[in-house]
TORTI-556040 format. One record per residue: residue number from 0; x, y, z of N, C-alpha, C in turn; residue in three letters. Coordinates in steps of 0.05 Angstrom, whole numbers, plus 5000, padded with zeros to 4 digits. Layout:
<atoms>
<atom resi="NUM" n_x="X" n_y="Y" n_z="Z" ca_x="X" ca_y="Y" ca_z="Z" c_x="X" c_y="Y" c_z="Z" resn="ala"/>
...
</atoms>
This chain:
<atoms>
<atom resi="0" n_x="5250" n_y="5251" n_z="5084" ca_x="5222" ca_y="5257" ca_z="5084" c_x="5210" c_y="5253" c_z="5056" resn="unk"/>
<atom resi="1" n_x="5223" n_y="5258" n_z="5029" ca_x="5207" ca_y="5260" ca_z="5006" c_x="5212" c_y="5233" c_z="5000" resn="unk"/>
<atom resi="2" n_x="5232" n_y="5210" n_z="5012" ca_x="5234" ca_y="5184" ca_z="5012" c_x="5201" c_y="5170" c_z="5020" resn="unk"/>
<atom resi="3" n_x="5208" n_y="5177" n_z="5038" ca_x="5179" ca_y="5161" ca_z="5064" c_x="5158" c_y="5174" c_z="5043" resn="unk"/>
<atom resi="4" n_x="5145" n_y="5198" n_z="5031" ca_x="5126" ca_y="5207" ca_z="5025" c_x="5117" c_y="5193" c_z="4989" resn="unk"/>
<atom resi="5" n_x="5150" n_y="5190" n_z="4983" ca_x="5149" ca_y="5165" ca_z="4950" c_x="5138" c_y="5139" c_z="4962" resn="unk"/>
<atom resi="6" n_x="5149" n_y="5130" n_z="4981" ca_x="5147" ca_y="5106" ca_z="4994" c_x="5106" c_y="5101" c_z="4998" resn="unk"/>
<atom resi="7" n_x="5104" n_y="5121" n_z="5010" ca_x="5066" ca_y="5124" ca_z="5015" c_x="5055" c_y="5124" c_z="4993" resn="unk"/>
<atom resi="8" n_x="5056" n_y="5139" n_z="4972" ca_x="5044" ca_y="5138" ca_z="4945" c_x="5049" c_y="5112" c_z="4938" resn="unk"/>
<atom resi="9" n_x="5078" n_y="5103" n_z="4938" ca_x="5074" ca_y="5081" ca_z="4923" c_x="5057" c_y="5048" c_z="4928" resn="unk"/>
<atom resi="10" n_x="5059" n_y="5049" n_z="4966" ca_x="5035" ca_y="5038" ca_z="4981" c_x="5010" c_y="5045" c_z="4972" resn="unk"/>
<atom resi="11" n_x="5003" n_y="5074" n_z="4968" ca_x="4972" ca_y="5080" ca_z="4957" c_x="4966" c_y="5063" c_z="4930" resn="unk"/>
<atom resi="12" n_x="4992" n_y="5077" n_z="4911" ca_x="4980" ca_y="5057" ca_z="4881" c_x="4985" c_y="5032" c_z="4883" resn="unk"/>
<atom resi="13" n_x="4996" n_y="5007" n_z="4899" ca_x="4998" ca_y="4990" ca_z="4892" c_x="4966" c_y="4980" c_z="4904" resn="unk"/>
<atom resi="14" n_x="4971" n_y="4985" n_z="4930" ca_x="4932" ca_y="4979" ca_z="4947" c_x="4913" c_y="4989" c_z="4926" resn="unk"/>
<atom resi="15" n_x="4908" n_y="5005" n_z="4918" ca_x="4888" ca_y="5027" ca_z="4887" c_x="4884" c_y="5004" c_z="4871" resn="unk"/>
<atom resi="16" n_x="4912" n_y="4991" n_z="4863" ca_x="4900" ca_y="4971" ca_z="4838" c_x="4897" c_y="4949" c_z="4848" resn="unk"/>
<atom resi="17" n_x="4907" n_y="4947" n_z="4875" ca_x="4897" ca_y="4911" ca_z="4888" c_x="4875" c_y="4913" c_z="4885" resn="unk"/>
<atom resi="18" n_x="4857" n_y="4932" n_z="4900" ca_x="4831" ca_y="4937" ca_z="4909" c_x="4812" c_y="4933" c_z="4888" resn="unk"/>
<atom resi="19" n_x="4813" n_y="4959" n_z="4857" ca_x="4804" ca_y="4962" ca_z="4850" c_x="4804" c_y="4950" c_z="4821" resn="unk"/>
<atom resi="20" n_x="4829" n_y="4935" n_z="4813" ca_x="4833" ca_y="4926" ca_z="4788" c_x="4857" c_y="4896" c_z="4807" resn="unk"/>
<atom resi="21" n_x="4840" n_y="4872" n_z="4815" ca_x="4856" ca_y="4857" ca_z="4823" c_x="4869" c_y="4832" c_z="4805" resn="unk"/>
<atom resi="22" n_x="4860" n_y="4834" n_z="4779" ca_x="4865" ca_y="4814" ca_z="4765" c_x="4888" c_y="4825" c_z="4748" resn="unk"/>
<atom resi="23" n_x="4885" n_y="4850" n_z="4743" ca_x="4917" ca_y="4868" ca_z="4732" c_x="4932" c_y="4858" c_z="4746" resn="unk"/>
<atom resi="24" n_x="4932" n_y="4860" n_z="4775" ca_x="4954" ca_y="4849" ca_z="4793" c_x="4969" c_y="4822" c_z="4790" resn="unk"/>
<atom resi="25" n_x="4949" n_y="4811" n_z="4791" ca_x="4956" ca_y="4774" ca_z="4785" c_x="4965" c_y="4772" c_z="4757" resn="unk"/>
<atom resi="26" n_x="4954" n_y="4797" n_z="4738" ca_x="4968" ca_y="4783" ca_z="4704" c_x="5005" c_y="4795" c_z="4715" resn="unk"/>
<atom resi="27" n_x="5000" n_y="4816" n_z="4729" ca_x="5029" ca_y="4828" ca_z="4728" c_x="5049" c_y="4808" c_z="4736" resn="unk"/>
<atom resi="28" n_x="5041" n_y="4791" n_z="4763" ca_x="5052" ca_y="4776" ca_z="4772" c_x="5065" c_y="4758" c_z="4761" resn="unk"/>
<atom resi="29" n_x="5042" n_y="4741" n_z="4741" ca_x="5051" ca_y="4719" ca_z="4723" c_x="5060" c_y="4726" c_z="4696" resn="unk"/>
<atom resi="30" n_x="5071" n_y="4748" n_z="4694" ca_x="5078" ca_y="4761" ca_z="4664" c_x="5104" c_y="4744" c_z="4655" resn="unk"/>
<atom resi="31" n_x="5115" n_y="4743" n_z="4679" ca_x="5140" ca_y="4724" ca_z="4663" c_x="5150" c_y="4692" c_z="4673" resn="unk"/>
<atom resi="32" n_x="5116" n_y="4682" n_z="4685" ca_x="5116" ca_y="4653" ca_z="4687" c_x="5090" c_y="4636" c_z="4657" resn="unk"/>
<atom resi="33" n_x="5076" n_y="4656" n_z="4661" ca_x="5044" ca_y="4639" ca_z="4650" c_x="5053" c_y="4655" c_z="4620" resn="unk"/>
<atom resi="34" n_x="5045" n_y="4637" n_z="4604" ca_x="5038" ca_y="4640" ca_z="4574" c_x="5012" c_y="4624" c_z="4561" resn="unk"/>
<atom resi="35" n_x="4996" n_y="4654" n_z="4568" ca_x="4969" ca_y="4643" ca_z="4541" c_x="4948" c_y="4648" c_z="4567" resn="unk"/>
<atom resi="36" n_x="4928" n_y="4644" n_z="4558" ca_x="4899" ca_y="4649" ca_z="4572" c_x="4902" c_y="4638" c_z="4594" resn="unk"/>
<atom resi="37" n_x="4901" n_y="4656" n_z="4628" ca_x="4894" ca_y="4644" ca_z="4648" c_x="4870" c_y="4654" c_z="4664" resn="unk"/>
<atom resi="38" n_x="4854" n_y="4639" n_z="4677" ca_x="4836" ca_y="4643" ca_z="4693" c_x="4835" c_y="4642" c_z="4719" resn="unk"/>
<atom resi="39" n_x="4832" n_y="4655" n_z="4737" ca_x="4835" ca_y="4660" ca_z="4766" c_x="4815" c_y="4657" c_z="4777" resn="unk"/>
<atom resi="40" n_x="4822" n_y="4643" n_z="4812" ca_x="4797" ca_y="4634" ca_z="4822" c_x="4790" c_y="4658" c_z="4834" resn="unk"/>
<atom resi="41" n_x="4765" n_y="4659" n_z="4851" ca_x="4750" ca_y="4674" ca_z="4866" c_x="4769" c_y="4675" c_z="4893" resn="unk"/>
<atom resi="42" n_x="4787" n_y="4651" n_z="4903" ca_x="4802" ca_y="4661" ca_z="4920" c_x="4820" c_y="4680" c_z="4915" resn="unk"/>
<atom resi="43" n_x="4841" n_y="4677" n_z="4898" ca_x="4861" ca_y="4695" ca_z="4883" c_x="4853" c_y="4724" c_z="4880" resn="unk"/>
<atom resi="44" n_x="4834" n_y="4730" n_z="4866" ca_x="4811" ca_y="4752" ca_z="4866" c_x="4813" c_y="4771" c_z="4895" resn="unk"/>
<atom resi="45" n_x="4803" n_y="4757" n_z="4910" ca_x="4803" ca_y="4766" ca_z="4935" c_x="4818" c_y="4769" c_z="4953" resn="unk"/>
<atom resi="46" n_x="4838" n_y="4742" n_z="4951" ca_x="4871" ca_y="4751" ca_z="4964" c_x="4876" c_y="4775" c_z="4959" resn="unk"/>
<atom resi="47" n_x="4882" n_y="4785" n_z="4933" ca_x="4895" ca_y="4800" ca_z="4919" c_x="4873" c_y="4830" c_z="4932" resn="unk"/>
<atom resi="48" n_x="4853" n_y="4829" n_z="4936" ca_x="4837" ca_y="4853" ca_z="4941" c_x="4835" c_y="4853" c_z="4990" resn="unk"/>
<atom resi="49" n_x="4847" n_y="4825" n_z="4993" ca_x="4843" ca_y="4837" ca_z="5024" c_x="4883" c_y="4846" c_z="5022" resn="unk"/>
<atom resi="50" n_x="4894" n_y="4844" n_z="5003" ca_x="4920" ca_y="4847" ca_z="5010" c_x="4924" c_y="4884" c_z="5007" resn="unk"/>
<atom resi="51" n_x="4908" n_y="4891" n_z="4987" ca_x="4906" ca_y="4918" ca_z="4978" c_x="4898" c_y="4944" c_z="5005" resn="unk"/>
<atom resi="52" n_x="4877" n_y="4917" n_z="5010" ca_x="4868" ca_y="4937" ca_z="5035" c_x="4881" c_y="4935" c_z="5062" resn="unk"/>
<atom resi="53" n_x="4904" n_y="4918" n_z="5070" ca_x="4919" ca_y="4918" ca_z="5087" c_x="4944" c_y="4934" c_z="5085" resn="unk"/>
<atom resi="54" n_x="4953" n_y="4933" n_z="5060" ca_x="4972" ca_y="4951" ca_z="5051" c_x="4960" c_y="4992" c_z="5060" resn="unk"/>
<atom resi="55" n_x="4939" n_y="4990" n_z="5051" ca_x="4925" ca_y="5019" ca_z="5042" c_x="4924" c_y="5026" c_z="5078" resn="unk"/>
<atom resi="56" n_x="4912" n_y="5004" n_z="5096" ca_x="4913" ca_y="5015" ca_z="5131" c_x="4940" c_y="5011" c_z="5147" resn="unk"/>
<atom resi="57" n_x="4967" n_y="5000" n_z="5123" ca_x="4983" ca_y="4997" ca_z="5137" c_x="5001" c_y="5035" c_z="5133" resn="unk"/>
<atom resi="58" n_x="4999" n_y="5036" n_z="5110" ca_x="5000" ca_y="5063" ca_z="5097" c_x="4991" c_y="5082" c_z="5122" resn="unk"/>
<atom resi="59" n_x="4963" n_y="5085" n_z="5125" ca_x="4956" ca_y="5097" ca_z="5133" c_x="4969" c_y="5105" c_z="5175" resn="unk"/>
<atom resi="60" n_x="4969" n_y="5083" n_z="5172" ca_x="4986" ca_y="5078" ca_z="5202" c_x="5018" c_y="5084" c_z="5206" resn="unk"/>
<atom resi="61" n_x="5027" n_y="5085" n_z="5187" ca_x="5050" ca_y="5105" ca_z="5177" c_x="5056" c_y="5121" c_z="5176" resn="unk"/>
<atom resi="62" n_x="5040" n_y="5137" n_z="5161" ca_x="5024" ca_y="5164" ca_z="5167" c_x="5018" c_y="5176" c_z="5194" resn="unk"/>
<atom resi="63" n_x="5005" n_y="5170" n_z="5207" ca_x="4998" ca_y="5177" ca_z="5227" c_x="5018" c_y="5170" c_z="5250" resn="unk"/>
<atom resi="64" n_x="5035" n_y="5154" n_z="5243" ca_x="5066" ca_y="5156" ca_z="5266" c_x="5081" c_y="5177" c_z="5263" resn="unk"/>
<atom resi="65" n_x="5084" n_y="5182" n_z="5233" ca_x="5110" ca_y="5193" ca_z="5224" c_x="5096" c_y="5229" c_z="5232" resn="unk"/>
<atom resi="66" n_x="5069" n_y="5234" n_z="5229" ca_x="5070" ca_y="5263" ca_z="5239" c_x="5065" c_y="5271" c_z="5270" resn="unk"/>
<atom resi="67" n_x="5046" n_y="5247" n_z="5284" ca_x="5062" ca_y="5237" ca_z="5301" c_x="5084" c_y="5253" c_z="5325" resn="unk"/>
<atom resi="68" n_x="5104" n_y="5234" n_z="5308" ca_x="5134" ca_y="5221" ca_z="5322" c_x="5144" c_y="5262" c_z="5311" resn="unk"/>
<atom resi="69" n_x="5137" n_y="5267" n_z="5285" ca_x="5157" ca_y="5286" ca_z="5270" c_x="5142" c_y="5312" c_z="5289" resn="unk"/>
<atom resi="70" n_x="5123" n_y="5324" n_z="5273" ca_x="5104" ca_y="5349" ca_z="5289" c_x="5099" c_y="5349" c_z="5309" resn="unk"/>
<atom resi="71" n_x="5082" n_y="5330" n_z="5325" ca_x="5071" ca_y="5342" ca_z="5355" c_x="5092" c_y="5337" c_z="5377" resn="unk"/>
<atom resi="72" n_x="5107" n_y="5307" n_z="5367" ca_x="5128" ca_y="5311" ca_z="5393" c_x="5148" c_y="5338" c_z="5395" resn="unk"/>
<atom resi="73" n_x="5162" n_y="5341" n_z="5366" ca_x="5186" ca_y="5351" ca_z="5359" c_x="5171" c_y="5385" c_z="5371" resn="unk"/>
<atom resi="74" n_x="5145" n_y="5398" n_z="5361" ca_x="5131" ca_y="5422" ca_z="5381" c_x="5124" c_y="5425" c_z="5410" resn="unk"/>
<atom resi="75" n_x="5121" n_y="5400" n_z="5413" ca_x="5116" ca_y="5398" ca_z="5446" c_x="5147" c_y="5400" c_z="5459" resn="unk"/>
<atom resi="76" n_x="5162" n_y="5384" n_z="5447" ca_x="5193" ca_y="5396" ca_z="5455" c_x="5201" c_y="5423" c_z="5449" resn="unk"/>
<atom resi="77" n_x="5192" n_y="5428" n_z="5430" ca_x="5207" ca_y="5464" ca_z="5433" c_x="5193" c_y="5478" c_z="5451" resn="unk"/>
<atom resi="78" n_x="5158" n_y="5476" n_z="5449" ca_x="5145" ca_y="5490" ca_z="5473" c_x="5157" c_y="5484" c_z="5510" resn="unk"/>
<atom resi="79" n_x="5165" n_y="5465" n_z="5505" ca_x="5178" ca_y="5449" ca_z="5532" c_x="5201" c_y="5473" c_z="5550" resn="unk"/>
<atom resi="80" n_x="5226" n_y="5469" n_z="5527" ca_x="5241" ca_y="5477" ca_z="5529" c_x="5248" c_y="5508" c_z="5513" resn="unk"/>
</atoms>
């Protein structure tokens, strides 16, 4: 459980800086190909920001299995039985 819950945060911050700082992303990327001044297109830009936000609803859909699958089934079974 505190696996899966590192695992979410770390989906949150990586989507956080896709989203919100997407060109950090792309220097991180090329940190150990590119040397010296690069410029990025407007596609790249925005790859990098619809990838953030697919990550952030994939997260979230995660979430919502794992309490889910864990709390309402695992109570409806004890109430069951």
């Amino acid at each position: 459980m505190v696996g899966f819950i590192l695992f979410i945060f770390f989906l949150w911050t990586i989507s956080c800086l896709s989203i919100f700082k997407p060109v950090l992303i792309l220097k991180i990327s090329d940190y150990f190909r590119i040397k010296g001044k690069v410029e990025y297109t407007d596609y790249a830009i925005h790859s990098v920001i619809f990838g953030g936000v697919v990550m952030f609803i994939v997260s979230l859909v995660l979430i919502y299995f794992y309490i889910t699958d864990v709390y309402v089934f695992t109570y409806l079974n004890y109430q069951i039985s």
